[in-house]
Each structure stands twice: as C-alpha cells, then as structure tokens.
C-alpha positions in Angstrom: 104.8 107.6 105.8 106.4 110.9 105.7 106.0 111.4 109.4 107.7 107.8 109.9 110.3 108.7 107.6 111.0 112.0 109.4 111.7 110.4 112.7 114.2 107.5 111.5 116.2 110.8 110.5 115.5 111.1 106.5 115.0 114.3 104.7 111.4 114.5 103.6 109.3 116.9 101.6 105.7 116.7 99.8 103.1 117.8 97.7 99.6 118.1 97.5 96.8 119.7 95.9 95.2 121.2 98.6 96.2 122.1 102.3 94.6 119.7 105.2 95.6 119.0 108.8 97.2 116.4 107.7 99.5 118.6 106.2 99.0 121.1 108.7 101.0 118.6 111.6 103.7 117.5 109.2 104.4 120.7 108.7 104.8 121.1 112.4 107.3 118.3 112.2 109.4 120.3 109.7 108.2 118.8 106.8 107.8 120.9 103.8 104.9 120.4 101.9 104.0 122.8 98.4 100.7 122.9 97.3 100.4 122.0 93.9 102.4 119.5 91.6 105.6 121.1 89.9 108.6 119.5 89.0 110.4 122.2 91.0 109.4 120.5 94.0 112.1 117.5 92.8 115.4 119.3 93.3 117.8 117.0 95.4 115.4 114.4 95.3 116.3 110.3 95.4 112.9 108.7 95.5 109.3 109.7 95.0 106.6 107.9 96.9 103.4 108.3 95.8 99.4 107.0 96.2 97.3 105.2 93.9 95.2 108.1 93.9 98.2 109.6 91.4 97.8 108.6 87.7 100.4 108.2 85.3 100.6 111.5 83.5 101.1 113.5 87.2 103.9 115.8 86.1 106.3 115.3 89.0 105.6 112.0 89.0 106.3 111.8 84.7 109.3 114.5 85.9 110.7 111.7 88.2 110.4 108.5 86.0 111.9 110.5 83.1 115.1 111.9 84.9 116.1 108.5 87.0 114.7 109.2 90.2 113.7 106.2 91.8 109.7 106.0 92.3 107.5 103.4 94.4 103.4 103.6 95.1 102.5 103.8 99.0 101.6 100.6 99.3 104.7 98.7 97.7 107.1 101.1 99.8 104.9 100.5 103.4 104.8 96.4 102.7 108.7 96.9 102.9 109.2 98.8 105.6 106.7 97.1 107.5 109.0 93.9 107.5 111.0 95.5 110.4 108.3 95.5 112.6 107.7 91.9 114.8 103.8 92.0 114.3 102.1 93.6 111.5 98.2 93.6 112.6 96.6 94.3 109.4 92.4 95.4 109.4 91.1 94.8 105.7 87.6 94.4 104.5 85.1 97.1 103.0 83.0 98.4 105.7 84.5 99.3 109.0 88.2 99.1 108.5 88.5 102.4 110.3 86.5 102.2 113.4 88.2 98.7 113.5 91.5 100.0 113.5 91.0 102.5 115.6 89.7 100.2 118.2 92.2 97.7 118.3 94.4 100.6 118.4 93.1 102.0 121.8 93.6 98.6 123.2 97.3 98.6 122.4 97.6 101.8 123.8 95.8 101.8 127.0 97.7 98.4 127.1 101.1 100.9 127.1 102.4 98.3 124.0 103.8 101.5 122.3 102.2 100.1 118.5 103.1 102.5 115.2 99.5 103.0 114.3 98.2 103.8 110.7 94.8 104.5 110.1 92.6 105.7 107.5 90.8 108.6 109.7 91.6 110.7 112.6 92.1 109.2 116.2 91.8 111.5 118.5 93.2 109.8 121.3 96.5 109.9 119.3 95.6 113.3 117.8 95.7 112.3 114.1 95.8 109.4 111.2 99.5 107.8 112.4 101.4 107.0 115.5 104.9 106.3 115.8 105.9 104.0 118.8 108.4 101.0 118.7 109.0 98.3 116.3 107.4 95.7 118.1 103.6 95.8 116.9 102.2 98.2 113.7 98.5 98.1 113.6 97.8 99.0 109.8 94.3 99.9 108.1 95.0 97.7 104.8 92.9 98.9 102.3 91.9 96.6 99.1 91.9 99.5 96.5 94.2 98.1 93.8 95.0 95.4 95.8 96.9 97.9 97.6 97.0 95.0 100.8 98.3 92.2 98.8 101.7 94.2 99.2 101.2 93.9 102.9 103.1 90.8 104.8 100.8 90.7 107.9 101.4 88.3 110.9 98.0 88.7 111.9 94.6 89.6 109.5 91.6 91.0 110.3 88.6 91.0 107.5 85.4 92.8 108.9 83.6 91.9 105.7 83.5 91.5 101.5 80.9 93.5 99.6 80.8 95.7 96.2 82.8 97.8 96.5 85.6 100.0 94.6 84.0 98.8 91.5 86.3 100.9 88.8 88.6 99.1 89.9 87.6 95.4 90.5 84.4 95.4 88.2 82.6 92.8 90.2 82.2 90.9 94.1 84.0 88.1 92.6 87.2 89.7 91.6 87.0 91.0 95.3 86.5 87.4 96.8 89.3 86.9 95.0 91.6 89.5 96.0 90.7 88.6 99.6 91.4 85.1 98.8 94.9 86.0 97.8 95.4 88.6 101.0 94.6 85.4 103.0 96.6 83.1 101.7 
C-alpha cells in the first residue's frame, strides 16, 4: 500500500518493529520508515493505516485515535481503493493463496496486461510482494484473517480451498464456511 500510495504522488512514511526487505525497497523509493512505534513518528500526519496484526493499545495507533487523526485497517482502506481498478482478481482460501497468486500473476505478465499485483510472499520475477502497473486488472492475495476479504469488492474469486485454519480468530471450520459463504456472495 505504501508503495502504491507513493507513486499516485502522496507523502508516505512508516513504522515497524523490525527492519526487512520489505522495508529495505520502500526505502529505496523514498519512503521513510522508523523502527519502532513512537508517537513522534505522527508529526504532520492525516491518516494512519494500519494491519490487523496491530492491537488496540499500539501507542501510535492510541496516539492517532486520541488526537483526530483519521485511522483505517489495511484491509478496509485496499477494498476502497481497489474500486478504481476495472477487475479486481481476488485468490482466497487457506492453503495456497500465495503460489496461486503468484501464478496467475506470471500469466498477466508474460501476457504484457501491465496487472498491480499484491501478494503475500516474494515474486521474484517482479522482485518483491507488490507491483504497480495500470488500473485495468489488480490481482490481490485476499486473505480471510478477520475477515480481512469480505472488505474486498472482487470481479472475479478464486477459493483454492476451506480448512481450520486461523482458529483465534474464527474458533471453528464452520464460522470459516461461513465467512467464505459471505466472500461469495
């Protein structure tokens, strides 16, 4: 997201709580990333997106919801600006969403269809997690974590498969069914 935001022109910074090549490359795109979470790194700020992975009492995100900056989770934000792409390809299901993605991916690009690419490991033929290309296809891995998907508005879906998993969260394989009932209808 912060590498998509970068190249439509916004200012974007970060934080996390340990350095990666992730952060590595978005630094190279002149993102600046702290390591650590302090409320210093809100100065000038108007809107904190964050994961699921962040809980509640994260003290920049606390900092932000207590001093009016706007906040939104990852997946809430990227169902949004996904609507300004033609086809959102979304790969769901609990095993295989990766390998998947970065499949379908390779197609689309040896196809030269230019797709913005988002995927939950590191492709190397696009050197990375994310590709930016035009606003005609995005191929997204849509994980189920929290129902994270349900915020997605896919034209087309892809579920590999339904099995326990993420059980904190959904307790049982029937809530699951039924959170991949919902991302289908």
């Amino acid at each position: 997201i912060a590498a998509m935001l970068k190249n439509d022109g916004k200012n974007v910074t970060g934080s996390d709580m340990f350095t990666s090549d992730n952060i590595t490359y978005l630094e190279k795109l002149g993102i600046k990333i702290t390591i650590g979470h302090n409320t210093n790194n809100l100065k000038d700020v108007d809107l904190v997106i964050y994961s699921a992975a962040i809980g509640d009492d994260d003290e920049e995100l606390f900092y932000a919801r207590n001093n009016n900056i706007e906040t939104i989770e990852r997946a809430i934000f990227l169902g949004e600006y996904t609507k300004a792409y033609e086809n959102l390809i979304c790969i769901s299901g609990t095993h295989g969403k990766s390998t998947t993605t970065a499949m379908i991916s390779s197609i689309f690009l040896e196809a030269n269809l230019e797709p913005t690419i988002q995927i939950g490991a590191s492709l190397q033929k696009i050197q990375g997690n994310y590709y930016i290309g035009d606003k005609k296809y995005f191929i997204l891995e849509a994980c189920e974590y929290v129902d994270s998907f349900l915020q997605f508005h896919p034209h087309t879906e892809i579920i590999l498969n339904i099995d326990n998993d993420h059980l904190d969260y959904f307790k049982n394989i029937d809530n699951i069914k039924q959170s991949f009932k919902r991302f289908t209808e």
